[in-house]
Structure formats: C-alpha cells, structure tokens
C-alpha positions as MATLAB code, in Angstrom:
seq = 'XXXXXXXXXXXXXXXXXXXXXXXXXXXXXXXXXXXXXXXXXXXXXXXXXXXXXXXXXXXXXXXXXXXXXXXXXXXXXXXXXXXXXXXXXXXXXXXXXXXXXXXXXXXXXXXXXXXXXXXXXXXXXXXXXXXXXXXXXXXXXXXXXXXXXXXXXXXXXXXXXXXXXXXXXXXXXXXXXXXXXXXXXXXXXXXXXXXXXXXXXXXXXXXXXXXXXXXXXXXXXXXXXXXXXXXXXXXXXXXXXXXXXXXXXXXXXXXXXXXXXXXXXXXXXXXXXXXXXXXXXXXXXXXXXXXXXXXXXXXXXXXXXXXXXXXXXXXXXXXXXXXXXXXXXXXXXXXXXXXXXXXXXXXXXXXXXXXXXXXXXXXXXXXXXXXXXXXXXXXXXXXXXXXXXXXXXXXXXXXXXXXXXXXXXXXXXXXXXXXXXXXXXXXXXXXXXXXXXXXXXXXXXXXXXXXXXXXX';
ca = [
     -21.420   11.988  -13.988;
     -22.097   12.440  -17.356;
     -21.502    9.488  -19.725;
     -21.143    8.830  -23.137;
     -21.118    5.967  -25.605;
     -19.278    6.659  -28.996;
     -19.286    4.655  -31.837;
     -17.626    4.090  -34.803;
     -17.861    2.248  -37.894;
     -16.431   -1.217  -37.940;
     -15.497   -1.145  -41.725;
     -13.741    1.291  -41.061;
     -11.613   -0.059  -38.653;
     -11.323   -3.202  -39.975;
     -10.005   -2.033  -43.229;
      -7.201    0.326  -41.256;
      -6.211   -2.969  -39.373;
      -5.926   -5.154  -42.392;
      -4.132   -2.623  -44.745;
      -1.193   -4.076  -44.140;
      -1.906   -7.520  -44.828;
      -3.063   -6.567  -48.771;
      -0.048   -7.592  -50.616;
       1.359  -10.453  -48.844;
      -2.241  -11.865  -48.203;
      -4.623  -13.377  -50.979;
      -8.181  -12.172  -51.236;
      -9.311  -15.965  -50.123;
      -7.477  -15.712  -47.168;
      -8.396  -11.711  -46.511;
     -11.583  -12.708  -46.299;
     -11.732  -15.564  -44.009;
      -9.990  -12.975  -41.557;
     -12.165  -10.559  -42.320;
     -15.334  -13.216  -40.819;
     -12.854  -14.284  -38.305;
     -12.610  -11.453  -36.685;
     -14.976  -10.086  -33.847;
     -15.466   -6.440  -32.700;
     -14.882   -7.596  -29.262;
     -10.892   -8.114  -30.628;
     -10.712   -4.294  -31.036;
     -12.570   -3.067  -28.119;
     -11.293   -0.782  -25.693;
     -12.803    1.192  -22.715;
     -11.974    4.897  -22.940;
     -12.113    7.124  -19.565;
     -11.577   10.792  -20.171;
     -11.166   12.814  -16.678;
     -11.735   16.503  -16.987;
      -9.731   17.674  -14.191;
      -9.412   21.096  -12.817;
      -6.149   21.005  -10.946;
      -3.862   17.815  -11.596;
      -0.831   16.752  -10.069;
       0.912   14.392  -12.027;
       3.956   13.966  -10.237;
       4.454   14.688   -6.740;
       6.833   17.483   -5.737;
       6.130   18.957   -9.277;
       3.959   21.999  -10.256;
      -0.131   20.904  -10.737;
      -1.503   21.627  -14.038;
      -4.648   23.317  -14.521;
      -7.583   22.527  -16.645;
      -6.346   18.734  -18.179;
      -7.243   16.002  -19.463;
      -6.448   12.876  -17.829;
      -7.030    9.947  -21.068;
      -7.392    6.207  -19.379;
      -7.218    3.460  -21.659;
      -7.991   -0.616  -20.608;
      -6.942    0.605  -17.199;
      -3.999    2.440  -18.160;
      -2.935    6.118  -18.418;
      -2.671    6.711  -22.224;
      -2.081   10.773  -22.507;
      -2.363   13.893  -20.151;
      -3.108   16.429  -22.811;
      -3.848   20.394  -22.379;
      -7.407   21.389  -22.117;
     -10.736   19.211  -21.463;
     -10.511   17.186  -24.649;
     -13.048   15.237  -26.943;
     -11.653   11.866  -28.007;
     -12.324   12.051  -31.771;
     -14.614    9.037  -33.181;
     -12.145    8.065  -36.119;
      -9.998    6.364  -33.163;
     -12.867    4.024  -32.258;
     -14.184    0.926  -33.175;
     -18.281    0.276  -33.074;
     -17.009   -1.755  -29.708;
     -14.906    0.705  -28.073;
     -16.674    2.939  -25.258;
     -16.258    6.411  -23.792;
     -16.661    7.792  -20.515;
     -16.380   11.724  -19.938;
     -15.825   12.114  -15.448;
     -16.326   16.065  -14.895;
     -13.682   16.485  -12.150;
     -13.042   20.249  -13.336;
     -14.010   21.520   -9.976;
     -11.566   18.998   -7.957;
      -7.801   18.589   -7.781;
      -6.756   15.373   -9.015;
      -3.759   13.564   -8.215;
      -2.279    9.740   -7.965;
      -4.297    7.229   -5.779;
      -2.173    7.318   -2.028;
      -0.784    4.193   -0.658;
       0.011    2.765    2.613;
       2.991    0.776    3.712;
       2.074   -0.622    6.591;
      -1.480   -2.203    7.154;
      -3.023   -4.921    9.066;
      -6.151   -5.736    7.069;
      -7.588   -8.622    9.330;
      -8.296   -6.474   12.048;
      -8.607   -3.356   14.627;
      -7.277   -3.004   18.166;
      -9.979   -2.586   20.899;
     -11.063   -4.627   24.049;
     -12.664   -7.537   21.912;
      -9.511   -8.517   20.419;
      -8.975  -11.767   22.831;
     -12.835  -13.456   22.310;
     -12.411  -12.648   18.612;
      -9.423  -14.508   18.386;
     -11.374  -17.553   20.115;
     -14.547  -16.843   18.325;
     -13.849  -15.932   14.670;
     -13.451  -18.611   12.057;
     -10.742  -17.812    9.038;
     -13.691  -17.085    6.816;
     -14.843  -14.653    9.446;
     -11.190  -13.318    9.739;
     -11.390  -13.407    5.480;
     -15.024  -11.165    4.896;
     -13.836   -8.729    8.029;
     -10.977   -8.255    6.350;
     -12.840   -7.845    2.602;
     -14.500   -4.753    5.007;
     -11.542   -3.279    6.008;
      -9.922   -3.821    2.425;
     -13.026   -1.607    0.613;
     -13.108    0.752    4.067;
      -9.135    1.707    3.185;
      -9.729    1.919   -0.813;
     -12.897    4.633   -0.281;
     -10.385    6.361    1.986;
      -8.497    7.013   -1.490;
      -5.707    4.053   -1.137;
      -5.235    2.542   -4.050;
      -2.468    0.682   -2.601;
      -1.159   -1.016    0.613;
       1.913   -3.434    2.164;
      -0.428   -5.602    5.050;
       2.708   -6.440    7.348;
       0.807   -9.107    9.422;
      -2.211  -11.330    9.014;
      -3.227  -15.089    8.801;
      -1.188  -15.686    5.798;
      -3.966  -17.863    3.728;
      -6.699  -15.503    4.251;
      -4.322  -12.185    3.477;
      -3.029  -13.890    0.406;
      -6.891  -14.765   -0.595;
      -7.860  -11.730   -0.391;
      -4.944   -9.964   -2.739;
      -5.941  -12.674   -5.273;
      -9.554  -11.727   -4.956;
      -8.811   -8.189   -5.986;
      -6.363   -8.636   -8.130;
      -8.892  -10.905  -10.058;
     -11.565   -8.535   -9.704;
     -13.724  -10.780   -7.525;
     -13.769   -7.783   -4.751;
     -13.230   -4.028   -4.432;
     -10.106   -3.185   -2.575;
      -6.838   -1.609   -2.615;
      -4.156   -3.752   -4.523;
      -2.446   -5.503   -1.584;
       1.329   -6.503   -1.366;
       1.297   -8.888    1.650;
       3.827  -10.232    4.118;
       5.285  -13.520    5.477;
       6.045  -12.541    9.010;
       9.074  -14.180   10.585;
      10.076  -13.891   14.533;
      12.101  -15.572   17.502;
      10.292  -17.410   19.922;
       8.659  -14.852   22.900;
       9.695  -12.021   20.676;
       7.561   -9.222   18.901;
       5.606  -11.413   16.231;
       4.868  -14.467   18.452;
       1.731  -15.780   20.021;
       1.749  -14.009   23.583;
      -0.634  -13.282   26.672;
      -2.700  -16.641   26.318;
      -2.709  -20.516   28.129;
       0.234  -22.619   27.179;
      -2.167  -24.908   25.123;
      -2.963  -22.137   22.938;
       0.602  -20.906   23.029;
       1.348  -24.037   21.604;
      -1.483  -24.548   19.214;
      -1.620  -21.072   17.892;
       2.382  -20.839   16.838;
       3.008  -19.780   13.243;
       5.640  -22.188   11.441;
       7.660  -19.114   10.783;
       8.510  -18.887   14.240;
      12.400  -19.629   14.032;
      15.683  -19.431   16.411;
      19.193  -19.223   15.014;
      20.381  -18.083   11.759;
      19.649  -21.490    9.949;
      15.959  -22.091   11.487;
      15.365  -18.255   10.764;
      16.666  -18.759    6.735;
      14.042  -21.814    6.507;
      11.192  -19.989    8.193;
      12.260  -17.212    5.449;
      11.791  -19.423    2.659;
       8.498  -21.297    4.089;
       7.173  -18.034    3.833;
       7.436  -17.398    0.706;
       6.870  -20.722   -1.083;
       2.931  -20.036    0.594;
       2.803  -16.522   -1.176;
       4.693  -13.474    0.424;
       5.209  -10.575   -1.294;
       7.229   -9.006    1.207;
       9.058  -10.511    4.418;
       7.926   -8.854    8.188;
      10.389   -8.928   10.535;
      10.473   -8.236   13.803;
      14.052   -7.300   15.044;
      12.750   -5.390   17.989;
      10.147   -6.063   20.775;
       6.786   -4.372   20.505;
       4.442   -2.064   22.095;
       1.381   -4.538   21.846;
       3.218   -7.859   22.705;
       1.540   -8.821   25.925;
       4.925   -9.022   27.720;
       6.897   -7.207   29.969;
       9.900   -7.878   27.596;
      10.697   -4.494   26.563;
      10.902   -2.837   22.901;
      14.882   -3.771   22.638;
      16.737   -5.606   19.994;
      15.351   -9.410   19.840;
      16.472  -11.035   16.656;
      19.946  -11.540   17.040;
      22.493  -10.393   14.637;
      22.833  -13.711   12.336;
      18.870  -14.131   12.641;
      18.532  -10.953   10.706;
      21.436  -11.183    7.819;
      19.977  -15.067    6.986;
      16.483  -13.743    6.944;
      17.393  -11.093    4.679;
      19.607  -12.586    2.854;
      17.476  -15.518    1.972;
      14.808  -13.263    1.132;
      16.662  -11.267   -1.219;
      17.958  -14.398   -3.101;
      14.295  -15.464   -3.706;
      13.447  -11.603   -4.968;
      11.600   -9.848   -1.735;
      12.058   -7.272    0.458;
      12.085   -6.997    3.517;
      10.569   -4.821    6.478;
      11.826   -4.795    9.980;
       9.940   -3.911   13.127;
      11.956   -1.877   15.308;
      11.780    0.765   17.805;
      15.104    0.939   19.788;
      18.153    1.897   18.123;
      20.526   -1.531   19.149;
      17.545   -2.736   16.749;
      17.618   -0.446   14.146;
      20.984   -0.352   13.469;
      21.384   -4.015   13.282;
      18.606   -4.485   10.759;
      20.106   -1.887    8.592;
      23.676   -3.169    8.982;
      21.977   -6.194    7.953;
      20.470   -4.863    4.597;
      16.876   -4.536    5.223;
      14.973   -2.284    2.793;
      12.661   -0.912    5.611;
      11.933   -0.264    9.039;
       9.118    0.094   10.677;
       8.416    3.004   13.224;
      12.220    3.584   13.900;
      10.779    5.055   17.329;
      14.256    5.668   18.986;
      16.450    6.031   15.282;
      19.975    7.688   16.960;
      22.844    9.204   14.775;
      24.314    6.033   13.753;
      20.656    5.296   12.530;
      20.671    8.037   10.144;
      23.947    7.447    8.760;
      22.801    3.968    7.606;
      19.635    4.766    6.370;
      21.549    7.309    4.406;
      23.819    4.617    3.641;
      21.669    1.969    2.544;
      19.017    4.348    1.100;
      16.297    2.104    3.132;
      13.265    3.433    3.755;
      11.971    4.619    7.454;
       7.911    4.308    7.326;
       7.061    6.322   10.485;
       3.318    4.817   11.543;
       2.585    7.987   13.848;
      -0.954    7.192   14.008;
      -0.520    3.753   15.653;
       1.615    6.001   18.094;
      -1.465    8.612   18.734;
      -3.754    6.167   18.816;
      -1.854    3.869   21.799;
      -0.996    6.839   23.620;
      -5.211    7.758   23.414;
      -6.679    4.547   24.449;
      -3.913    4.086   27.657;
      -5.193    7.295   29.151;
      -8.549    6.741   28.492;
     -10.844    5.900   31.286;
     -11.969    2.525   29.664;
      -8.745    1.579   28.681;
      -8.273   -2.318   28.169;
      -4.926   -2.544   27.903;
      -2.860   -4.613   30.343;
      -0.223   -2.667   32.725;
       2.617   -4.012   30.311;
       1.028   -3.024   27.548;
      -0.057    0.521   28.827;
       3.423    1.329   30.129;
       4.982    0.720   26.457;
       2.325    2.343   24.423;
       2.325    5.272   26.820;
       6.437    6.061   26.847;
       6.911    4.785   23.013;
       3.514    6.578   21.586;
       4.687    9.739   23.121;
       8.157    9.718   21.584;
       7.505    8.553   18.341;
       6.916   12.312   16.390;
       9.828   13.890   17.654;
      12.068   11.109   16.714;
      10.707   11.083   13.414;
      10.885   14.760   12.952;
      14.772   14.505   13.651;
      14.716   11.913   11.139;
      12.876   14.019    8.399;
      15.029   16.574    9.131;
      18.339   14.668    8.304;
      17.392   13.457    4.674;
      16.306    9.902    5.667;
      13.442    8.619    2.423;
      10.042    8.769    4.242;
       7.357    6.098    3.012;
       4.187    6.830    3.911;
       2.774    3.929    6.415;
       0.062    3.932    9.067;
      -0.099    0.709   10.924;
      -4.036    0.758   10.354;
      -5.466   -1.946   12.468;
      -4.041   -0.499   15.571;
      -5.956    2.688   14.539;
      -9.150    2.578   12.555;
      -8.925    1.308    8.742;
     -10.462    4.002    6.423;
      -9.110    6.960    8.632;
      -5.280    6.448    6.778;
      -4.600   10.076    5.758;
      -5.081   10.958    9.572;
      -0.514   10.052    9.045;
      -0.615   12.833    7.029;
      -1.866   15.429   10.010;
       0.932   14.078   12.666;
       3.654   13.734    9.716;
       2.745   18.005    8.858;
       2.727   18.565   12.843;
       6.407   17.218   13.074;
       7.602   19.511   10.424;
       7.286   17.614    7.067;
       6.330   19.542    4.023;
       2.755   19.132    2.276;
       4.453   18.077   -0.963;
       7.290   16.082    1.063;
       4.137   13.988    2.648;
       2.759   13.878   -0.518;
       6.116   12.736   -2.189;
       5.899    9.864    0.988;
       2.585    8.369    0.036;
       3.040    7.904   -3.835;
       6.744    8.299   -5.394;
       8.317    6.904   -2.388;
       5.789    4.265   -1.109;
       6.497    2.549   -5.365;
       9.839    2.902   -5.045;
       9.646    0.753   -1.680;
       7.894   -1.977   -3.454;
       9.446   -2.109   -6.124;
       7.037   -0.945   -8.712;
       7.764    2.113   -9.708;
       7.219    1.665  -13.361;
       3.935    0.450  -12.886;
       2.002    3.112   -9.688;
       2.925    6.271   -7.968;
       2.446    9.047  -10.706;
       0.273    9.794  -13.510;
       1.891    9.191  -16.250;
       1.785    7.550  -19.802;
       2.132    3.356  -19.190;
       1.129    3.340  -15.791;
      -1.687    2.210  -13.867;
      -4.994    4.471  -13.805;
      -4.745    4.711   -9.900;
      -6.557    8.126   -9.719;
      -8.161   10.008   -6.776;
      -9.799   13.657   -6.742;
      -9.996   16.141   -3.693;
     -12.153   18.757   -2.938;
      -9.395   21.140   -2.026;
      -5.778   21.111   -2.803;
      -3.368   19.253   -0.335;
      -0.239   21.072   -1.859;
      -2.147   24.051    0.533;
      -4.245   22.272    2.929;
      -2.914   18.689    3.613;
      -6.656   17.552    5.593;
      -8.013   17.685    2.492;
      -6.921   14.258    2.151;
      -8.835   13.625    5.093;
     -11.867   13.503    2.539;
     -11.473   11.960   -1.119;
     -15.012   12.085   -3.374;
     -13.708   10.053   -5.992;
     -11.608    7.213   -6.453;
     -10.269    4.961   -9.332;
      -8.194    2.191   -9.510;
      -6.432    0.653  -12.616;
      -9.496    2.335  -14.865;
     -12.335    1.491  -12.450;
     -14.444    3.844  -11.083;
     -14.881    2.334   -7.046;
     -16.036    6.232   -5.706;
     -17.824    9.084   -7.274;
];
C-alpha cells in the first residue's frame, strides 16, 4: 500500500496554537512555553482509506468512491471523493497514511457475541484439560484471539473460559501487548451438575476442578454473581438451561431455578453488567427473560410466549447456528468422539436449531450476531452468516446483527458498530459486496482496528 509521510512546519503550528495566549501572556513567559513545548505534544497519526464502496451504517445505502479520514485511532470525517489531507493541518510530527481500498467494499469491523477463546471441540479435549498448564491455556488462546481478528472481528463477548487467563488476555490487547479482537469477557455462574459445571470426570477432579461460582439457591447464586465480578467480568454467563456438551444424560431443560436467575441478574445489574443466559428449552427461556436477562443464548426451542418477551423486554436472541452445524457434523461422522449422551443431544438440538430461529427472525425478535466459536473452528466466524441467510434472514438484516445490534448488546454503541465521526476506527474491506453476496464475508483482505492496520 502506498504510504506517505507529510510534513509541516512547526513554526507554523506553534504560532496557531499559542495565538491565543498573546495578550494575557507576557513575552517572558511565551517563550519559556514556546522551549517547553515538544513536537511530540502535537503529533497525530493520520490514516486516509480510499474506499470504493463504503457502508457506513448498516441497513443504509453504501457510498461510492469515499474517503474514510482516521485520526489517533478514531474516525474523524467520511468526506466525498478520494481526498488529500492538506499539509497546513499538520505539524512536522504528524504522519499520513494513504490505504488504496478503491477496488474493495468497506464497511465496520464484524463482531461476535458469543466466543470461547481458550479452546476448540475435538477428541483431545479430555488430555488437554489434564495436560495444559494456564499459560498453555493463555498463548492457545492469544492464537485463537489473532485467528478470529484476521477473520475480520474486531470484536467479541468470550462467554466461558478460565477467568484469569480470559481476563489477561483482554488486558493484553487492550494495552497493545497482542493483536486480537477487543474482548468483553464473562464470569460464568451455574448450579451444581447443571450446564456450566465440571462434568464427565473422577470425583477427585470433580471436586478439585469446581469453579467458586458454582452456587445453589438464590442467596449462594447472588454471591457467586458478585465474586465474579470483583475478579473482572465484563459480562455475567448464565446457564439457565442444560447443555448439549455437558457430559450428562441430564437433558437441555430448565436448571437454574426461578429465584437463582432474578438474584443473579439482579445483582449483576446493580453492579452495571449484563447478563447472557444459556438456554435451549422454552421452560428456560421464558424464565430467564421473565427474569430480565439482556440475552439468550441459542434459544433452540424459543415458543410463542418466548417471542412475546423478547419483544417485551427488547433482549437480544444470539442464535449460534454454527455450533448447531458443527455438533450435528461431528455425531454422524464416522470418527465421532462424542459420548452416547452427548451424541443424542447434539444430534436432536443441532438439527432444530435453524428452523427455530427462522420463526424467531420472522416475528421481530433483535438478532445479535454470535457463533459459539470453540465448538466450531475460531477464524471460520462469518460461516453464522451462511446458516443465518439459509433460514431466511436478509443480507443487510445479518449485517445489521453483526455490527449495530451486537454494540447495542454490549452496551457500547457510542463507541463501535458504524463508521462514523467519534467512533472507533474498527474497519474491514471485502472483495465483493455482502449487501449482494453475503460469503463474501467468508474472506476479508484487510482489517483495522481502532487505527491499526492488523491485515492488508
């Protein structure tokens, strides 16, 4: 990509800065400031994209021929045209970059609700588990981190991981120690035996392997809540439901009881997070709604009541067909590992999840866009996007799902989700539109986050 370096005179902009200091400043003291200052005080890093095709705002119209102006990390301007920032705006510090994207179709960076950085289901799973230290755990998951940002997510919601390596790892990136997708992680709190507990090993490892969040009864559950977060949760995981992967025979039906769920949520509403609720059968749904949850996850077997409450509540449903697709793939495949509990679930829940959904679409429930990578393969994300258009959802609707809706779910909608003045430079570029062809998100050449250039 071409680049260039611009630079402007430092008298210049030294003089513009202190002009209005003159009269209530003597020249003694205008001219210590004058030494004080550095050039390093005014510098700013300039990224101009040249974009062919740019969506700013999902759901809207695309533009053609832009400019996309990035400043410190930040959007500054989307102006008409492929522009030429003009020198008299920069200081001798200040640097320029010019990114020729006028062949591509640019758009916001796509996030992921629903992620599980530290690792990926397959037949290993059980020695790993034995064998892998938490700084193993922590550089797989640095992998899987920079796997899911070259994918073209800027953004994800990890909803389950070893809580001191997952939190590591967001501060890493966040401080620019690593390259990865900016990561809003969870606190998960269960029942004990339910979805979210330590299952299918010895009782000494049952026993030794048992989160502290574990909790039973409304008062144990509103402690384990708060636990959580004093270590660093973004977001609170429940699990109101059993699960297709718990190695138990104890079914995908409500768990948490009724009072477990309002005390969870309600405590972790008090402290400021969300919460996101595991569920595939409707007794579990509905509860979790009735309860106030902001999401659930899957909503497998969401029923009529369902709907009305996520209309209700306006809480998000975050669908995770690819964890579906990919269970239902590795139980009827000849090498499948899975054990005759697990198979049975993954088989008859896998195969029920898109229609469900597509009912669910249908009705006017919000969509977030959420994978459950880790259960499928990180860095293959946008694979959702296939299964959500093959159960009827709209290109721009997916779209929509996977950067407007997936912000407003976290809360940080002022800050990611569009490409627009103020907000973060969270960019990615396509070969091909996905307005028309939604695999084209299936391959993304370029990729920025927050100003920085991870993929070209």
């Amino acid at each position: 990509m071409p680049q260039t370096t611009r630079n402007a005179s430092i008298l210049t902009s030294l003089k513009s800065t202190l002009k209005g200091y003159k009269k209530a400043t003597s020249k003694a003291t205008m001219l210590l400031l004058t030494i004080g200052m550095s050039s390093a005080a005014f510098a700013a890093d300039y990224k101009v994209i040249h974009a062919g095709e740019l969506l700013t705002v999902a759901g809207k119209s695309t533009l053609k021929a832009h400019s996309v102006v990035v400043k410190d990390g930040k959007i500054s301007t989307v102006e008409k045209g492929f522009i030429q920032i003009n020198d008299n705006e920069l200081t001798a510090a200040d640097t320029i970059e010019y990114v020729d994207l006028k062949q591509q179709f640019v758009m916001a960076g796509l996030m992921d609700m629903h992620v599980h950085l530290q690792g990926e289901l397959g037949p290993n799973n059980d020695s790993e588990s034995l064998r892998m230290s938490d700084a193993d755990v922590a550089m797989r998951s640095a992998y899987f981190a920079n796997k899911t940002l070259m994918a073209g997510f800027t953004t994800v919601r990890d909803l389950g991981a070893k809580p001191e390596q997952i939190y590591a790892l967001r501060d890493a990136i966040n401080k620019g120690w690593l390259a990865g997708p900016r990561i809003i992680a969870s606190g998960g709190v269960s029942v004990t035996g339910g979805h979210g507990d330590v299952d299918g090993k010895s009782p000494d490892l049952l026993d030794m392997l048992t989160s502290k969040t574990i909790c039973d009864g409304p008062f144990d559950c509103r402690r384990a809540t708060r636990r959580a977060i004093k270590y660093g949760a973004d977001v609170i995981k429940i699990t109101s439901t059993g699960g297709v992967l718990s190695d138990t025979n104890t079914g995908t039906g409500q768990q948490m009881a009724n009072d477990e769920l309002k005390e969870v949520i309600d405590a972790a509403h008090a402290l400021g997070r969300k919460v996101a609720s595991h569920a595939h059968a409707a007794e579990g749904i509905n509860a979790a709604l009735r309860a106030g949850v902001d999401s659930i996850e899957h909503g497998s077997y969401a029923n009529k009541e369902s709907i009305k409450l996520f209309k209700k509540s306006g809480a998000y449903l975050v669908p995770t067909l690819l964890a579906g697709d990919t269970v239902v793939q590795m139980a009827n495949s000849s090498g499948n590992f899975m054990s005759e509990a697990i198979k049975a679930k993954a088989i008859r829940v896998g195969n029920d999840m898109q229609n469900n959904f597509g009912n669910a679409y249908k009705a006017g429930v919000n969509i977030a866009f959420g994978t459950d990578s880790g259960v499928s393969k990180h860095g293959q994300n946008a694979k959702e996007a296939i299964l959500m258009h093959q159960a009827g959802m709209s290109n721009q609707d997916i779209l929509i799902s996977a950067t407007i809706n997936a912000a407003d779910l976290l809360g940080m909608s002022d800050d990611i989700g569009t490409l627009e003045p103020g907000k973060q430079a969270d960019i990615i570029a396509l070969n091909t539109s996905p307005v028309e062809q939604i695999d084209a998100l299936l391959d993304v050449p370029f990729v920025m986050k927050s100003g920085v250039i991870h993929k070209r």
